[in-house]
VEXVO-154216 format. One line per 10 residues: their letters; for each residue z negated, y negated, x of C-alpha. Coordinates in pm, 1 decimal, padded with zeros to 6 digits. Each point is the difference from the previous one (the first is absolute). Example, Ala and Ser with C-alpha at 12.3 -4.5 7.8 and 13.67 -1.06 7.14 Angstrom:
REM VEXVO-154216
AS) -00780.0:00450.0:01230.0; 00066.0:-00344.0:00137.0
This chain:
REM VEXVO-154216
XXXXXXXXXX) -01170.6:02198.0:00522.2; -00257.6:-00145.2:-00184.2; 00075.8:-00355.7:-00160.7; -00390.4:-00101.3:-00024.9; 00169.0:-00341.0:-00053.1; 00067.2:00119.6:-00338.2; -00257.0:-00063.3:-00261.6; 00215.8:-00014.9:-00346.4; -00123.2:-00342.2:-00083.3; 00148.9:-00301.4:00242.9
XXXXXXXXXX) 00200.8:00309.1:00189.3; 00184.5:00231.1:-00262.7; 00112.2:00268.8:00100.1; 00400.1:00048.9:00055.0; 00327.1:00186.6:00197.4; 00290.2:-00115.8:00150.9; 00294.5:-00015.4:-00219.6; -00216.9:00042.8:-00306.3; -00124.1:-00255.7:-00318.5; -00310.5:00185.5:-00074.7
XXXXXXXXXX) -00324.2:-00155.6:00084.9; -00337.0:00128.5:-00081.8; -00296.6:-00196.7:-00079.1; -00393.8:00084.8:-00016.9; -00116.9:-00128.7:-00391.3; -00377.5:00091.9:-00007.4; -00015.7:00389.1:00068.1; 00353.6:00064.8:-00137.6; 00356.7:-00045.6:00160.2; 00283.7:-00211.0:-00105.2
XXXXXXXXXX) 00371.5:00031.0:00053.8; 00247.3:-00266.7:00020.9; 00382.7:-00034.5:00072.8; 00082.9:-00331.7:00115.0; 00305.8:-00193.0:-00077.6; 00158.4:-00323.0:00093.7; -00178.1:-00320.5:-00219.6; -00185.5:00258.6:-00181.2; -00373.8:-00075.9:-00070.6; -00202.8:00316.6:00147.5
XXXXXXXXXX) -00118.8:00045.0:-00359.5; 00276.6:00076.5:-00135.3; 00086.7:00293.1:00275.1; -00301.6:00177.3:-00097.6; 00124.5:00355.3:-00024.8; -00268.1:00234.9:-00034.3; -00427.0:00037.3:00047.5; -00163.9:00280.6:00182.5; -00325.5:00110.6:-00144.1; -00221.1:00256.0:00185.4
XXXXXXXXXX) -00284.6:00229.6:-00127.3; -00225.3:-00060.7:-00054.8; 00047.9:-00396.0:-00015.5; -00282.4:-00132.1:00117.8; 00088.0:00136.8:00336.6; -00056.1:-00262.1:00321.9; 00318.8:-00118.1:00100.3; 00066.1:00095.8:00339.0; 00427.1:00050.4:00023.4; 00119.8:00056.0:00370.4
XXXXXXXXXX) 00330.0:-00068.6:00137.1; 00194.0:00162.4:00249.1; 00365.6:-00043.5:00107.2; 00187.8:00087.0:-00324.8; -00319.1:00154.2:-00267.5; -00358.5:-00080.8:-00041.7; -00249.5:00161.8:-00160.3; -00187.5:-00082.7:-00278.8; -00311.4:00245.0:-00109.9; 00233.0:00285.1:-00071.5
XXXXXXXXXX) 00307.9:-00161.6:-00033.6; 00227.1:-00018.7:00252.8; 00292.1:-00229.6:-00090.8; 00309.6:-00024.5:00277.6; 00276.3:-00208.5:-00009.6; 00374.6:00040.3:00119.7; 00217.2:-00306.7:-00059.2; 00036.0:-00038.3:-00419.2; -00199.5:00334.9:-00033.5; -00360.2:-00004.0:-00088.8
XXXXXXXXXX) -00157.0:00335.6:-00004.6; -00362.3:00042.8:-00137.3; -00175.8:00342.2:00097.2; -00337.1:00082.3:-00114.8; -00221.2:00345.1:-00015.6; -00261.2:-00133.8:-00255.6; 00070.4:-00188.4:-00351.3; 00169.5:-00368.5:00043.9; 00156.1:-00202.9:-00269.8; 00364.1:-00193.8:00046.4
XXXXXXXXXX) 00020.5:-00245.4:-00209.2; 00345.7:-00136.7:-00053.4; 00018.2:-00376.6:-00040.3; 00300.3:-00162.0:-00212.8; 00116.0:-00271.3:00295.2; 00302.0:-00259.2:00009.9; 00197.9:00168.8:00262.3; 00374.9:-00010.4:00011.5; 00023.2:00345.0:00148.7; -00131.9:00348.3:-00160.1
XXXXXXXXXX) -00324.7:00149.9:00080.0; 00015.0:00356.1:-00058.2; -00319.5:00273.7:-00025.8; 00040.0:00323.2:00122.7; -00277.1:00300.4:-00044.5; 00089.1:00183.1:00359.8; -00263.7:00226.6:00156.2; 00027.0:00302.5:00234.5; -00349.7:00085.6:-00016.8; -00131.5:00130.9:-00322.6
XXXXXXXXXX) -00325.4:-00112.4:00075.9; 00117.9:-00376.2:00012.8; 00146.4:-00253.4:-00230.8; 00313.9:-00176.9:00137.7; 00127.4:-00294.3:-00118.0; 00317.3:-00200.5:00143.0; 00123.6:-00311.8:-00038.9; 00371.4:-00156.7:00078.8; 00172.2:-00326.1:00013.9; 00345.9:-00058.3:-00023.0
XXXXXXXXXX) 00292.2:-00171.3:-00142.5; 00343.6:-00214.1:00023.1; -00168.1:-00173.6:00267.6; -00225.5:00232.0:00164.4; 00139.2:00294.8:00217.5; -00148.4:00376.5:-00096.4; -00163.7:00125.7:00228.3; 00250.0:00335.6:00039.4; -00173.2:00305.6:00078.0; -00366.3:00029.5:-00041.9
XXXXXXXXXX) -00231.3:00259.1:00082.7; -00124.4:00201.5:-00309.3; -00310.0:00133.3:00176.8; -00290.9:-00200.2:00033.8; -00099.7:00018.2:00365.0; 00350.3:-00012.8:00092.2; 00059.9:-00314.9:-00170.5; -00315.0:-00117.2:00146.2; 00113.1:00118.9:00324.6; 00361.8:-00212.3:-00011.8
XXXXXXXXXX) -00231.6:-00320.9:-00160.8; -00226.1:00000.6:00324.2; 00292.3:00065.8:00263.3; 00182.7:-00331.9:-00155.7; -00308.4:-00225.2:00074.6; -00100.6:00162.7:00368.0; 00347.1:-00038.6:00129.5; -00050.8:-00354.0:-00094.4; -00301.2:-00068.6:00177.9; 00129.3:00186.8:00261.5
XXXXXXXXXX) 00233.9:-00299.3:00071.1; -00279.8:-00259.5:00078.4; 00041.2:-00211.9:00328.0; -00278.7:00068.3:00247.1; -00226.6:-00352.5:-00025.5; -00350.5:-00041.5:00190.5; -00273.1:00246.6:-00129.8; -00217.6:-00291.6:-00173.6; 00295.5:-00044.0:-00189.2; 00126.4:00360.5:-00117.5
XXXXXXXXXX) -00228.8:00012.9:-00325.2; 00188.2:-00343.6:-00157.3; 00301.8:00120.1:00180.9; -00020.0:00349.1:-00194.7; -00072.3:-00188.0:-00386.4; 00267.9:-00267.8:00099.4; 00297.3:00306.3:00087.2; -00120.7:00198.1:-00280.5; 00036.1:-00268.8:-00268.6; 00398.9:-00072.0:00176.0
XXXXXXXXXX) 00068.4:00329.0:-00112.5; -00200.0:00009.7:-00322.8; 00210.5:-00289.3:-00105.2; 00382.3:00182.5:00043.3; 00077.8:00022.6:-00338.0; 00358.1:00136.7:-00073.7; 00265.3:-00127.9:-00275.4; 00317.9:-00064.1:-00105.1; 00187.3:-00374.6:00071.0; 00246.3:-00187.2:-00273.6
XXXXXXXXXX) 00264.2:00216.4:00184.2; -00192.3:00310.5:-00103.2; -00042.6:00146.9:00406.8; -00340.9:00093.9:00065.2; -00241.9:-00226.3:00245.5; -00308.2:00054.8:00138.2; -00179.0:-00305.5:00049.8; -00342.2:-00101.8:00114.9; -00114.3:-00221.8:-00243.3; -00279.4:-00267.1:00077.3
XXXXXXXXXX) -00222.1:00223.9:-00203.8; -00019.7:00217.4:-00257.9; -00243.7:-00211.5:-00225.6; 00213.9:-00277.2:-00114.2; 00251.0:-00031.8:00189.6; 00276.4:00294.8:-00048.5; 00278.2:-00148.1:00109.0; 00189.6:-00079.0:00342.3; -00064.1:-00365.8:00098.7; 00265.1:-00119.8:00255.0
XXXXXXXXXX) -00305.4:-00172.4:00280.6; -00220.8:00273.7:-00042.7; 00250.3:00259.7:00077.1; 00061.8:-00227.2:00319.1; -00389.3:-00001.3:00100.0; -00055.2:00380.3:-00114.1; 00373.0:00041.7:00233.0; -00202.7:-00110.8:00331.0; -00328.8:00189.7:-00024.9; 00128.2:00322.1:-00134.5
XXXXXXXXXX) 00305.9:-00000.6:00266.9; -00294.5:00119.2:00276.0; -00006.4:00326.8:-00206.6; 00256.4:00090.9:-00124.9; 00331.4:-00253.6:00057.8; 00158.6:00184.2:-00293.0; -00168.7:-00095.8:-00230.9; -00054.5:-00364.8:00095.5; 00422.9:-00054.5:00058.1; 00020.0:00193.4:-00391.5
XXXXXXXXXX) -00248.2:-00330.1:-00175.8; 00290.0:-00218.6:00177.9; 00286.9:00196.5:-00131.3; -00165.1:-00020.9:-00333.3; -00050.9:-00398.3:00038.6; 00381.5:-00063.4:00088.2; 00144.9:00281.3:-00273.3; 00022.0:-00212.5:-00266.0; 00082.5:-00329.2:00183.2; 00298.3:-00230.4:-00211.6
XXXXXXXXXX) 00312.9:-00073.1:00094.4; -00131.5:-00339.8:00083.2; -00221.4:00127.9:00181.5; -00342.5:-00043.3:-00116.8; -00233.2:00242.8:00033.6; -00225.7:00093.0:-00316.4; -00368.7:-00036.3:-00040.3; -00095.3:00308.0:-00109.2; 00175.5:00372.7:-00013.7; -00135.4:00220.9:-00293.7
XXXXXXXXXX) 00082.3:00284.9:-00223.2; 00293.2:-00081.0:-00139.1; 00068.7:-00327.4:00066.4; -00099.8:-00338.0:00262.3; -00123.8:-00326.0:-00050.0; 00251.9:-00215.5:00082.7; -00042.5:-00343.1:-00193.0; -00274.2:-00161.3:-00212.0; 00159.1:00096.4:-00323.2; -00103.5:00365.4:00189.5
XXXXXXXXXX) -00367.1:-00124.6:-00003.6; -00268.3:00285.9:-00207.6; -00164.7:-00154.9:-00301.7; -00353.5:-00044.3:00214.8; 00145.3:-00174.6:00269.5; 00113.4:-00263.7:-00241.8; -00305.6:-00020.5:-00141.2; -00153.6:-00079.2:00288.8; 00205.4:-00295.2:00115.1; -00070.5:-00148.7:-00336.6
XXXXXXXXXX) -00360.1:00045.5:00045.6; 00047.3:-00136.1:00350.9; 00206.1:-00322.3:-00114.0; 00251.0:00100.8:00252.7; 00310.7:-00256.2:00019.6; 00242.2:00308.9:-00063.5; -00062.0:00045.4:-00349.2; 00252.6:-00075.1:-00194.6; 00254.7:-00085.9:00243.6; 00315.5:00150.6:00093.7
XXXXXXXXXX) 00072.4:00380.0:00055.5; -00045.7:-00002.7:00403.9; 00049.1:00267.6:00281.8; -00324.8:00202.3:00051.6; -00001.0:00187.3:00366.1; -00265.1:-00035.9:00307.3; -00035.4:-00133.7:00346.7; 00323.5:00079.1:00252.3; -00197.2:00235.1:00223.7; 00206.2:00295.1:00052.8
XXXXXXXXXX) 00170.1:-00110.8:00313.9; -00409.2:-00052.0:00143.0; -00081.8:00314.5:-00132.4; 00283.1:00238.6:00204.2; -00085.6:-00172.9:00306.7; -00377.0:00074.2:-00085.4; 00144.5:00363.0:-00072.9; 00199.3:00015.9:00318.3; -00288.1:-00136.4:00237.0; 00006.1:00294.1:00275.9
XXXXXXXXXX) 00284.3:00232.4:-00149.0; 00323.7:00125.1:00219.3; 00320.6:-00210.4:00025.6; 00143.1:00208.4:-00225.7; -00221.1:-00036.2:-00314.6; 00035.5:-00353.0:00016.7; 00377.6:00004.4:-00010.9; 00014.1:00232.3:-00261.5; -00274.5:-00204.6:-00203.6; 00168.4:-00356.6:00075.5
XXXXXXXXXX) 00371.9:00188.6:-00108.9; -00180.1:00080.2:-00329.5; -00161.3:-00272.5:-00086.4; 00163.0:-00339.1:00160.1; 00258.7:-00085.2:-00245.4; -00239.6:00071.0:-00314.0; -00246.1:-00255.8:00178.5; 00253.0:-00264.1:00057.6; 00123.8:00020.3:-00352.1; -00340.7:-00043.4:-00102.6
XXXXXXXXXX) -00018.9:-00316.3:00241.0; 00283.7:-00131.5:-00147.0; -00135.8:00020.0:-00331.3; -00279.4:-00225.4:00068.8; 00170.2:-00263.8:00100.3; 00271.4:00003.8:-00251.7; -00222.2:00029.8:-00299.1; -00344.5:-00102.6:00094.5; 00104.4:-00301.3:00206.8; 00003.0:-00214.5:-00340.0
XXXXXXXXXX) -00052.2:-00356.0:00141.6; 00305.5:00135.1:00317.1; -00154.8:-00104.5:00214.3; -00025.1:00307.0:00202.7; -00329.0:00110.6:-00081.8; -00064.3:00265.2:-00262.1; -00328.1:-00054.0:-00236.8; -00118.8:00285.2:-00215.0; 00145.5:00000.5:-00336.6; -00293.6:00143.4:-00135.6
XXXXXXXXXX) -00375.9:00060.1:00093.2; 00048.9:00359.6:00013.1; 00301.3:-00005.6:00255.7; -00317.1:-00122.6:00257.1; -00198.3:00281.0:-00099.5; -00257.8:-00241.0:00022.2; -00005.0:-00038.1:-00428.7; -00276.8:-00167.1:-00056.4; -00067.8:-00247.8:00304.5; -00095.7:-00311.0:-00062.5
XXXXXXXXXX) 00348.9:-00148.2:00241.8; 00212.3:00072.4:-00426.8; -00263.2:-00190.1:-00190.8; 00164.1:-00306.7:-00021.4; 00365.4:00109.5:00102.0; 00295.3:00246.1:00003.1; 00236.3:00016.2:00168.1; -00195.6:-00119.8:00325.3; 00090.9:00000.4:00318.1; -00246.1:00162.9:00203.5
XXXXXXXXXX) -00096.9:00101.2:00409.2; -00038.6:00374.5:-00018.2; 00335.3:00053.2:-00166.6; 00231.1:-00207.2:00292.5; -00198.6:00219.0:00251.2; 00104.8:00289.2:-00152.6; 00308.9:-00099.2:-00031.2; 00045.3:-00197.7:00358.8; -00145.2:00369.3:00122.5; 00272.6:00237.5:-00191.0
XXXXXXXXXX) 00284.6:-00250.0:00122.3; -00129.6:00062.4:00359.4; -00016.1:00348.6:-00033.3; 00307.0:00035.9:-00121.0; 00195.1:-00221.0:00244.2; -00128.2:00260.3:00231.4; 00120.1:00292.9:-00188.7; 00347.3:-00125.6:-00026.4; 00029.2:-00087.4:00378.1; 00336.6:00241.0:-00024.2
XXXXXXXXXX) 00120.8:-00269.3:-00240.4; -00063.8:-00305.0:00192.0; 00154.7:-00266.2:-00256.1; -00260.9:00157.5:-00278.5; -00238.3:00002.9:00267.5; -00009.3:-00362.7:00082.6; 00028.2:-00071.8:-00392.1; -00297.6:00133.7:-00042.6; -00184.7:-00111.5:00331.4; 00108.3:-00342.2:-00122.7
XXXXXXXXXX) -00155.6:00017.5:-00368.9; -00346.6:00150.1:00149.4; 00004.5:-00313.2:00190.5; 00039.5:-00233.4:-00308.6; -00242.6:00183.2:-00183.9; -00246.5:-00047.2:00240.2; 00057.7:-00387.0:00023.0; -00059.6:00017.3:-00390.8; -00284.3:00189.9:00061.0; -00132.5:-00255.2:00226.5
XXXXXXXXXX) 00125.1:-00298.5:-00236.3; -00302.0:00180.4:-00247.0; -00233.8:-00132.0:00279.6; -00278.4:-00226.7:-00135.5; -00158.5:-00196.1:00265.9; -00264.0:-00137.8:-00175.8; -00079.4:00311.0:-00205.2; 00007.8:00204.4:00332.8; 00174.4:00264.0:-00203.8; 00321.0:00067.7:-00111.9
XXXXXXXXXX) 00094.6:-00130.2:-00355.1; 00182.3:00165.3:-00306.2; 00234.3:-00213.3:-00100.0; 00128.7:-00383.1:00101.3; -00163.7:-00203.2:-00301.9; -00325.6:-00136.2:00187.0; -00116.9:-00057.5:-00356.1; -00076.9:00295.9:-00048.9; -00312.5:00185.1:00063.7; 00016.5:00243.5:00307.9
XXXXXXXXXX) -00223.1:00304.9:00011.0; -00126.1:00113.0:00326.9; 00105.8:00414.2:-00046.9; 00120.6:00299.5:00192.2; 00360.0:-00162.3:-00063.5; -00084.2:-00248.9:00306.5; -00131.7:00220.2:00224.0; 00359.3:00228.1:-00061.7; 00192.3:-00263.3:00169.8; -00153.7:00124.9:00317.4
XXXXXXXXXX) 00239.3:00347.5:-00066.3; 00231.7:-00191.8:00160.5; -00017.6:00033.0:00313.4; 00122.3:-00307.0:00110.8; -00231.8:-00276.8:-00116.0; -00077.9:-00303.9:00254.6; -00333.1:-00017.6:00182.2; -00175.0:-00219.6:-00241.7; 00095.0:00181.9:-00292.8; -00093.0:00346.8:00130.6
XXXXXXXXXX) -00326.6:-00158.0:00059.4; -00058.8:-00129.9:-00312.5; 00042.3:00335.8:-00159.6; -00231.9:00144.9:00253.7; -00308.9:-00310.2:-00070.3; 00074.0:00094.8:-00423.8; -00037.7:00401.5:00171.0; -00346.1:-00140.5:00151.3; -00195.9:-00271.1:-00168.0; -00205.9:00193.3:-00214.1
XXXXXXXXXX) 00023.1:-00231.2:-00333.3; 00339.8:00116.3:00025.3; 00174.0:00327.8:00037.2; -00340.8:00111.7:00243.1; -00102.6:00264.0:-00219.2; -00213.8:00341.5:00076.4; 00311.0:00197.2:-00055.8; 00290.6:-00190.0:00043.9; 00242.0:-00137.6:-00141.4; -00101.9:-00194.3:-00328.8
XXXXXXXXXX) 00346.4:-00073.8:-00187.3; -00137.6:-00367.9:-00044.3; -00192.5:-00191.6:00167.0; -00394.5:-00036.2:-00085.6; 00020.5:-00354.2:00000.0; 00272.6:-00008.1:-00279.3; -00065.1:-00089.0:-00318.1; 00250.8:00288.6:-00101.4; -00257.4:00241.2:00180.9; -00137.8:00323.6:-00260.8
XXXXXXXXXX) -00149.8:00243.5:00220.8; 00123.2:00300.5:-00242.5; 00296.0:-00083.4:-00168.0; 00332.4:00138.3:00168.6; 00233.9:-00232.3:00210.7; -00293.1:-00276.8:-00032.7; -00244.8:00126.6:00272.2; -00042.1:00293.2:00044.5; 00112.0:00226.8:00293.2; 00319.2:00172.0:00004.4
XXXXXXXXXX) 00063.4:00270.3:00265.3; 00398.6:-00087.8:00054.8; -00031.8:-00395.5:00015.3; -00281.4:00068.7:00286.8; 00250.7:00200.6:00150.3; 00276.3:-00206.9:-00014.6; -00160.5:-00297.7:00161.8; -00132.2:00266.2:00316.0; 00361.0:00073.5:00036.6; 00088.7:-00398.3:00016.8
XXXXXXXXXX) -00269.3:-00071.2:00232.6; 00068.3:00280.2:00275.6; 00386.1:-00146.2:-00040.6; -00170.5:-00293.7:00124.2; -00152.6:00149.3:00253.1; -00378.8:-00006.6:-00114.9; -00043.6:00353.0:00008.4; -00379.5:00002.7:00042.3; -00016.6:-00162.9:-00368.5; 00278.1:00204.0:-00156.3
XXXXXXXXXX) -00226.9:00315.5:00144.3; -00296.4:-00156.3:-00174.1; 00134.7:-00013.0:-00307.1; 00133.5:00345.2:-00003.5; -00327.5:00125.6:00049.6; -00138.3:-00206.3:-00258.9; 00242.3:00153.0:-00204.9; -00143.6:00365.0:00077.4; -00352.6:-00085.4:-00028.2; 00091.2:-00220.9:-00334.6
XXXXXXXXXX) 00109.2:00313.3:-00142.4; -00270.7:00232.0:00148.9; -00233.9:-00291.5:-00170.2; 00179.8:00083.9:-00357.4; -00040.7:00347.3:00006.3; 00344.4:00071.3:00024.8; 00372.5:-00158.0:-00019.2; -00044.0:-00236.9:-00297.7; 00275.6:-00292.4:-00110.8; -00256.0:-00242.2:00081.7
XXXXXXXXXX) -00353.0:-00106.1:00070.4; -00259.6:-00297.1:00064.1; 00029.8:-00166.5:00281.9; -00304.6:-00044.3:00102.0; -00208.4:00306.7:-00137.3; 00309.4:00250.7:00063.7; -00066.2:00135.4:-00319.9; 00225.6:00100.5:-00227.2; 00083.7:-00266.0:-00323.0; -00041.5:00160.3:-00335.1
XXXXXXXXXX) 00392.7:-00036.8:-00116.1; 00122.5:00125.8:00333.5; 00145.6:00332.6:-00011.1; -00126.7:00283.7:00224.0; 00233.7:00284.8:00214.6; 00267.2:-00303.3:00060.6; 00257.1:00137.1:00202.5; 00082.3:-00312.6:00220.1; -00382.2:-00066.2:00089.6; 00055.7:00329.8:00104.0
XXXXXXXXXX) 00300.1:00016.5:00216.9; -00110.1:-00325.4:00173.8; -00355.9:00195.3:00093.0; 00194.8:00311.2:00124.1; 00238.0:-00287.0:00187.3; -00273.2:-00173.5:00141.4; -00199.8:00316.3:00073.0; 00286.3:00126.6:00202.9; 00037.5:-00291.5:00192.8; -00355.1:-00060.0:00102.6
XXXXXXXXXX) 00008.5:00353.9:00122.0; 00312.4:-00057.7:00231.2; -00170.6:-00329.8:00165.5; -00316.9:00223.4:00032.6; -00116.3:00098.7:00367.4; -00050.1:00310.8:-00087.7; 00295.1:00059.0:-00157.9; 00194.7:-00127.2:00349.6; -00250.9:00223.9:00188.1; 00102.8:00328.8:-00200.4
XX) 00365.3:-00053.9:00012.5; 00035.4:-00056.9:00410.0
């Protein structure tokens, strides 16, 4: 299959299970292996240099090679193989890698010059047996990557061509390594450029998407989330080679940096508990939607004691003030870092994190209905949560609040319009999340949602958590609303989530509000924008006439 999508500048060109990514660099080719908090210039491995070089660039991919003039270069997990019948150059580049890079002069054709290129290590898997003749490894490379896209969901035909860039970059971004107990995982990390690592709520959104293709895959990113969870049972922010991010002492050098930069009231505090929302519970039942009896028993056997441990870890150590509400610890246990809501305070109380945790409680008084005494327990601390959740009300505001201290100043942000996951709020709450929705000096943006409001004084239409629009938060609030019953509106937003991302060009972490473009820092190929587009893709498709018409 051609990947026309491809075009070695904003869209490298990758495999499944592999760290190599190519990139265009005027009429010559450059080769990268990626690693966890690694700056991409420092995983420059090698340069390809055609003859003559003046040549126009004009590389095509398709499934697991592309051509490049004469080149032909096809990859096959950590195995690069360049094959050319005219004169190119490698150049080797001295990188910063932790693993080896190894050269190999292979050819089978004495008319070409062969070069190939491996990555391994402690905590990358070889790649076993690999072919030794070109077009049989080229053969094996393109199999891996049309079995892949074999798996897509059927979605509308307007939406295939997104559909096909948004599965392709799910599998792109399966990398494969070894954990701080040395067993091998394959992970889909949020992308491959920046962010090589297995981050606990975008395993959860990746989870739902990527279950309509292939359910293995999907329930695999949850047994990598809850591998590594304590014996108190926290789960960790973020799975990578060789170890997880557990705690702030945990934090990589840039990240400090930042919330320095940032003036963020968690430097130089205490060592606290990093992890991210409690959405695993949500996201089996978003998993199960539609599968036999017996899947969901098996799922809920495997996972229901791991999720109440987790439960009980929030409120025994992020309940600080015990008063049966849990507050993030830490900006990056919302995995909303940067939003305006931890300017002035943290620990802070805030709406989107009792719904999520009112939610779990519910779901898992109904998973332990065999147990009726747990079951109750739990029924019974959903319903306090939600009362605190309420509590968090601000009449006046017309929002919900982040904190108690009325002294302190309130941003108007995604975090309020969270509250309405839920499920359960009052009439005249529900409806003031649906006017912020809907007055357009608010959240009433071109391509929905903003993650704070227009009006706020917070507001930066390109900078992260503080305005722009993120794909899962969108999504999050649809799935609050139809729990409400406004259906129409959670439908709306869905497909403002498909043609957000149609806008963009592609699945990217974020984009402007209201010209749907991408913002400069935002990375592209970002595997949740890209589950939730497959997710909402699906859907739309199922609801479609046409789609009832075909199936009757």
């Amino acid at each position: 299959m051609d990947l026309d999508f491809v075009d070695f500048d904003g869209v490298p060109f990758t495999v499944p299970e592999s760290n190599f990514v190519v990139f265009r660099a005027e009429n010559s080719l450059e080769i990268y292996c990626v690693e966890y908090e690694r700056p991409l210039t420092d995983c420059l491995v090698a340069e390809i240099h055609p003859s003559p070089r003046n040549m126009e660039f004009d590389a095509q991919a398709r499934d697991g090679h592309f051509r490049f003039g004469t080149c032909e270069v096809a990859v096959y997990k950590n195995s690069l193989w360049i094959h050319s019948t005219d004169a190119i150059v490698v150049k080797k580049n001295q990188n910063r890698l932790s693993q080896t890079v190894s050269f190999y002069d292979v050819s089978d054709d004495p008319e070409a010059r062969d070069v190939r290129i491996s990555y391994s290590g402690a905590l990358v898997p070889a790649d076993g047996e690999v072919p030794t003749s070109w077009l049989a490894f080229r053969e094996i490379a393109d199999a891996v990557v049309e079995r892949w896209m074999e798996k897509m969901p059927r979605v509308s035909e307007r939406r295939i061509p997104m559909a096909r860039q948004c599965w392709w970059v799910l599998g792109g971004n399966q990398v494969r390594f070894a954990g701080s107990d040395g067993e091998i995982l394959r992970g889909i990390v949020p992308s491959k450029l920046g962010y090589v690592g297995l981050w606990q709520w975008d395993a959860y959104f990746i989870a739902v998407g990527i279950a309509n293709g292939d359910l293995n895959i999907a329930l695999e990113q949850l047994r990598n989330v809850v591998k590594f969870q304590t014996d108190t049972g926290q789960l960790p922010d973020v799975v990578f080679p060789g170890g997880v991010l557990i705690d702030s002492s945990d934090l990589p050098e840039a990240d400090r940096k930042k919330l320095e930069a940032d003036g963020s009231p968690t430097v130089g505090g205490r060592t606290v508990p990093l992890t991210k929302p409690p959405l695993l519970a949500w996201t089996i039942e978003q998993i199960l939607t539609g599968r036999s009896d017996t899947v969901r028993h098996q799922l809920i056997k495997e996972f229901a004691v791991i999720v109440a441990n987790n439960q009980e870890w929030w409120f025994s150590h992020s309940d600080i003030r015990g008063e049966g509400l849990p507050e993030y610890l830490h900006p990056y246990s919302s995995g909303l870092d940067d939003s305006p809501v931890f300017d002035h305070q943290v620990p802070v109380p805030t709406a989107d994190l009792a719904a999520y945790l009112s939610v779990q409680d519910l779901i898992l008084s109904d998973w332990f209905l065999d147990h009726p005494e747990q079951s109750i327990v739990y029924a019974e601390r959903s319903q306090r949560t939600h009362k605190k959740l309420l509590d968090l009300w601000d009449e006046d505001l017309g929002m919900f609040r982040c904190g108690y201290d009325v002294q302190t100043l309130q941003h108007r942000t995604i975090v309020s319009l969270l509250g309405v996951f839920d499920g359960r709020l009052p009439a005249p709450m529900i409806k003031g999340v649906l006017n912020d929705i809907q007055v357009p000096t608010r959240f009433a943006a071109n391509y929905p949602l903003p993650t704070v409001s227009f009006d706020d004084i917070g507001y930066r239409e390109d900078t992260m958590w503080r305005g722009p629009t993120w794909i899962n938060t969108t999504f999050l609030v649809a799935d609050g609303l139809d729990r409400h019953g406004y259906s129409a509106e959670a439908r709306r937003l869905r497909v403002a989530i498909l043609d957000s991302l149609e806008r963009a060009g592609g699945p990217v972490e974020y984009l402007d509000s209201t010209s749907g473009n991408r913002c400069d820092t935002a990375v592209r190929n970002f595997s949740w924008s890209a589950a939730l587009y497959i997710e909402c893709a699906v859907r739309e498709f199922s609801e479609s006439p046409y789609r009832r018409a075909s199936d009757a």
